[in-house]
N, C-alpha and C positions, 0 to 999 in steps of 0.2 A: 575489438576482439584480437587480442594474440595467441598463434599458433606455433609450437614447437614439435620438432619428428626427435624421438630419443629411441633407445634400445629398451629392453623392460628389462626385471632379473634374469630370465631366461634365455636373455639373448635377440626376443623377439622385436621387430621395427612396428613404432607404434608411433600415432601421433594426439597429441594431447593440446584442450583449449586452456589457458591459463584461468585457475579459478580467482574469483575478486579475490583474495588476501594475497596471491600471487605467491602463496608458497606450496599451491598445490596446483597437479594438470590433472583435469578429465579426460580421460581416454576416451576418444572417438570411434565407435564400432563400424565394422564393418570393411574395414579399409588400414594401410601402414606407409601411404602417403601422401601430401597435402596436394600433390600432384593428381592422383587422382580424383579428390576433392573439388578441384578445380575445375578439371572436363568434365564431370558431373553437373557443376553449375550453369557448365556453358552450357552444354546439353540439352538440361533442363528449362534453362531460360532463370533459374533461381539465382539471389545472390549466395555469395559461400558462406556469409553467415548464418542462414536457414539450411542450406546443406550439411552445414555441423551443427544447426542445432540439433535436427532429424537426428542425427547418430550419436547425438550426448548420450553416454553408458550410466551418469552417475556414478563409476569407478576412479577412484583417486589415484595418483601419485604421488610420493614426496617428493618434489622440486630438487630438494636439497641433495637429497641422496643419488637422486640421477645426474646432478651438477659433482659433487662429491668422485663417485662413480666411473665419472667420467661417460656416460652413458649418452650424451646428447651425438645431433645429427645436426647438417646444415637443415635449415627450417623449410628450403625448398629445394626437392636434387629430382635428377629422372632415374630409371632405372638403367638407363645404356647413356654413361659418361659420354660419349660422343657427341651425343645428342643434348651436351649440357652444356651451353657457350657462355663463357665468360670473357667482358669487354668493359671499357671503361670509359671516360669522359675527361678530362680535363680543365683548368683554368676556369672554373664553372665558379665560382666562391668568391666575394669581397672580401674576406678577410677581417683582421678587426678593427677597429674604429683609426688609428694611426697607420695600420698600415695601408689601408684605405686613404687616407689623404695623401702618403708618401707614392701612393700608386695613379692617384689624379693626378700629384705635381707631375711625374712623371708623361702622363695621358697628352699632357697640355704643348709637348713636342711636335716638331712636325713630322710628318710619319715615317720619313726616309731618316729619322733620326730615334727611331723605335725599335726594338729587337723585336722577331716575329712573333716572340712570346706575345710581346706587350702591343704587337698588333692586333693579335688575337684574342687577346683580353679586352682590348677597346672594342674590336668588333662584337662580339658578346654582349659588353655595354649599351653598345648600341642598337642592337639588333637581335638581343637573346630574346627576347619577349616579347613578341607579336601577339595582335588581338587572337582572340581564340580561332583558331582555325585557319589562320597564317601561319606561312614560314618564316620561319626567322633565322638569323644567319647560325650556320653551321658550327660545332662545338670541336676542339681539338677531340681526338679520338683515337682509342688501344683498343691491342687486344690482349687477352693474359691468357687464353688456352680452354680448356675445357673439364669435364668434371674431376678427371683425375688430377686437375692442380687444384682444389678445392678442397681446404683442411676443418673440420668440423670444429667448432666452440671446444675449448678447453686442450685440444691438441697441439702438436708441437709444427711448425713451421718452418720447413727447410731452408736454412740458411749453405744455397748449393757452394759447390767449394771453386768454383771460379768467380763467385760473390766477391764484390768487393763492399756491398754493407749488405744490412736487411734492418730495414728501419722500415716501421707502423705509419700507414695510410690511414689518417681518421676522417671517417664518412658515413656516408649510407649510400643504400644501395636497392635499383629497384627489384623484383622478383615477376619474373615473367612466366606465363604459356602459352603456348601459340596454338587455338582453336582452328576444329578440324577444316575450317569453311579459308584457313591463314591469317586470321586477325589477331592480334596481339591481345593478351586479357591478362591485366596487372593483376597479381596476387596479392601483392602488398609490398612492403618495404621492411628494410632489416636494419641494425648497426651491423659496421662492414672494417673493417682489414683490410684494405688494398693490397698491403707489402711487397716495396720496391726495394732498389738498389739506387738511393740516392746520388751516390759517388758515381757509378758509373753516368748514372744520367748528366751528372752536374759536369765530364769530362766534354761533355761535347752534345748540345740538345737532339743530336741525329742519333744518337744511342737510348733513346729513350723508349725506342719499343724492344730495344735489349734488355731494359732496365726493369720493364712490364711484363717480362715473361718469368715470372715467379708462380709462389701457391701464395693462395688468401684466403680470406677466413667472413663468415658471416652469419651471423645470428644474433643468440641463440634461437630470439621470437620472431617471427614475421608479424608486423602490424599491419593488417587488415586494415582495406580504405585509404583515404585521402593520408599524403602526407602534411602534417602540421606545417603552416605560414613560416615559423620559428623554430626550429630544431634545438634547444640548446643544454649541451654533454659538458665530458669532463672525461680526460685523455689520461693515463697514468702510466708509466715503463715503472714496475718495481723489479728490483737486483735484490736477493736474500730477503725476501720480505720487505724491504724500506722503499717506498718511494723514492726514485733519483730525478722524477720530472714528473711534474703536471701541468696543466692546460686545459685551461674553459673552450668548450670548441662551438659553432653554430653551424647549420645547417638548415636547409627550407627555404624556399623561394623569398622570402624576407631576405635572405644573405647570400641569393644567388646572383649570378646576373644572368643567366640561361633560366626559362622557365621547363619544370617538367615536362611540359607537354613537349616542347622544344629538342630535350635532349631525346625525348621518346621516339619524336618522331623523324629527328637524323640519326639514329638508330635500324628503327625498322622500315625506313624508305626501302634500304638492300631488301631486295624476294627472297634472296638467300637466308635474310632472319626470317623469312615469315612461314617455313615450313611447317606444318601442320604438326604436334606433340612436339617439337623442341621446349626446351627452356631455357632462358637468360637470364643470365646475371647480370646487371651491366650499375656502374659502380658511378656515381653521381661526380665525384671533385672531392680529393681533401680538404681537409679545413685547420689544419695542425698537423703536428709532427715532432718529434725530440730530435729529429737530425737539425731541424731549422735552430736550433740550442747547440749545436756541434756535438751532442752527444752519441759515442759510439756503441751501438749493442753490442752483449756479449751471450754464449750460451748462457741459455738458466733465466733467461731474461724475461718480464713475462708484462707482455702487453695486455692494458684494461681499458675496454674504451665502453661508456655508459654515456645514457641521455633519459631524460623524461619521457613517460610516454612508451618508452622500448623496453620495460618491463627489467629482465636480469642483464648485468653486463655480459659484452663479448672478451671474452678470455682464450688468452693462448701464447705459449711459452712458445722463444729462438731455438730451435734442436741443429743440432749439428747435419753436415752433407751427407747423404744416404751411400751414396758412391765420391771415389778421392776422385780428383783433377785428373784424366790424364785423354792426350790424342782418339780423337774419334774417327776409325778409319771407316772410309767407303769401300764394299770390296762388290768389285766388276762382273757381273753375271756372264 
């Protein structure tokens, strides 16, 4: 089951199940967020697919015209941004089949002759996937802010003006609520938008949660349930309509070297995630990118990242800095 939150012609927030031909949504009665969907299930003890079956309206949408429209919503948000944390993962991903071996030659060093990246990468390999119910070793980890850096499918994505890039994070990501009792309860999974500041990061690896505090982007569908072993997408930057890059991407514990549970659970160890109605975003590991191509974004520029399984792609154009460059002063009470 895939679920999207969009606006209707009215203006109203609505959330709709993707029907099979996937170019229509049923409107869900009763309710205008998948958020509260969710504490219903838990509530109930049901899973949220019999929660939304309960409220299938039998009323359509056109897919097309709410995509067109511009009418879509992140597929999971809360009502008080605050209480909407978004966080991320790193070095989680093998990569592809070459650069995978170029990353073993590398492995096969001795450790004091390793960069901490690629310690950290080793530890992973070695230690990201414990039997069930083990810990296993700990994931590089951000954070990127909260609902209000969160920009909706088909939206533009600030590139701020002390930027020195804004290059597309292709991934997934999981989607979380936190039950009244503080137990974490997956909603499901999306395709996801990281979007960093490569450059800055690549100047110095300690600038890197500099480089994570941007807006990102994820949708359009939530996928309900397990995420698929194999993930595997297809990454596109188009400039004026024409493709200037593409790239096969993969994702899914088959191309990970962290397992889900793993990442989920050096996550919500902090009490601080486990507060009762929060939501998480928290962003699995790239797996591609056009910067790794040296290519420079520009405005107009419009990132498309699809995969099997995740139903319509995630869409969403580079917009210019909301506000210019200039001194932020502190003033002394």
């Amino acid at each position: 089951m895939r679920l999207v939150q969009f606006l209707d012609g009215a203006g109203n927030r609505c959330v709709g199940r993707v029907a099979g031909d996937g170019g229509r949504l049923e409107r869900i009665d009763g309710t205008d967020r998948v958020y509260h969907l969710a504490l219903e299930a838990a509530r109930s003890g049901l899973h949220l697919e019999a929660v939304v079956a309960a409220r299938a309206s039998g009323r359509f949408e056109d897919y097309d015209e709410i995509i067109a429209g511009k009418r879509l919503l992140p597929p999971l948000d809360h009502p008080d941004p605050a209480h909407w944390l978004v966080t991320g993962t790193g070095l989680s991903h093998l990569g592809s089949a070459s650069a995978r071996d170029a990353m073993h030659a590398k492995l096969q060093q001795a450790d004091e002759q390793l960069t901490d990246s690629m310690k950290m990468f080793k530890w992973g390999m070695e230690g990201g996937k414990p039997a069930a119910g083990a810990v296993g070793t700990p994931p590089e980890w951000f954070y990127k802010g909260d609902g209000r850096w969160v920009v909706a499918p088909e939206q533009e994505l600030e590139l701020p003006a002390f930027a020195k890039d804004g290059g597309e994070e292709v991934e997934v990501c999981g989607l979380y609520v936190i039950a009244d009792d503080g137990s974490p309860l997956r909603v499901g999974f999306a395709l996801a938008n990281e979007y960093s500041d490569h450059v800055t990061e690549r100047e110095n690896y300690l600038y890197l949660a500099h480089s994570k505090l941007r807006q990102s982007s994820y949708g359009p569908e939530v996928l309900v349930g397990e995420l698929p072993r194999s993930v595997q997408g297809t990454a596109r930057l188009l400039r004026g309509g024409e493709t200037i890059w593409s790239s096969d991407w993969l994702s899914g514990e088959d191309n990970m070297c962290h397992s889900v549970a793993n990442l989920e659970h050096h996550h919500f160890k902090y009490r601080q995630f486990r507060s009762p109605g929060d939501v998480h975003v928290h962003y699995f590991g790239a797996a591609t990118g056009s910067f790794t191509k040296g290519v420079e974004t520009k405005y107009g520029d419009v990132f498309e990242i699809s995969a099997e399984g995740f139903g319509r792609p995630l869409r969403n154009t580079l917009g210019p800095a909301v506000e210019s460059l200039h001194h932020v002063a502190v003033r002394t009470l």
